[in-house]
N, C-alpha and C positions, 0 to 999 in steps of 0.2 A: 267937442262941446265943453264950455265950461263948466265947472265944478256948480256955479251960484244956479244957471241955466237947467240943469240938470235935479235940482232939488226941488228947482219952481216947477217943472213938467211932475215930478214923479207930485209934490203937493197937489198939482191942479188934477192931477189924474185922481186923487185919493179925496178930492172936494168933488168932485165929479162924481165918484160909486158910493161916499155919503146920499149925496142929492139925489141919485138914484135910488138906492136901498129907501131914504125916507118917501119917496113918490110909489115906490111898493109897497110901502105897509101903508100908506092911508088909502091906496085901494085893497087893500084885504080888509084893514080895517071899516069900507065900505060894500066889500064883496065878499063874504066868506065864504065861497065857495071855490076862493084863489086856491092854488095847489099851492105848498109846503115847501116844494122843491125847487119855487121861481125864490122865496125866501134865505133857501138855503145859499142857493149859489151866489144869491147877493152878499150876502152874508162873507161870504168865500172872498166873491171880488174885494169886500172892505179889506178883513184881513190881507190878501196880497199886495194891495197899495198902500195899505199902512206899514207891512213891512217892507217892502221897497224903500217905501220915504226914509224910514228910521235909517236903514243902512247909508242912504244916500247924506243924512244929516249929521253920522256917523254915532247913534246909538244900537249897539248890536244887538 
């Protein structure tokens, strides 16, 4: 896989757990009776695609 192919997947994956995480909080923010822990792990997912991408862009 090339290097360019490779940064665009780990990107679209890390615009993907955005778009996600943000579709999670407008329904807590419509149901507060969401658990904490669906937040959390989203949360989690951002972080590991962010850092994926960085490494893959070459910022350590």
């Amino acid at each position: 896989m090339a290097e360019h192919e490779l940064k665009k997947i780990k990107f679209e994956q890390h615009v993907d757990a955005i778009e996600k995480h943000k579709a999670l909080l407008e329904k807590l923010h419509l149901d507060s009776n969401r658990h904490l822990d669906e937040v959390n792990n989203s949360l989690q997912q951002l972080t590991l695609t962010l850092e994926e991408y960085l490494k893959v862009i070459g910022i350590p």
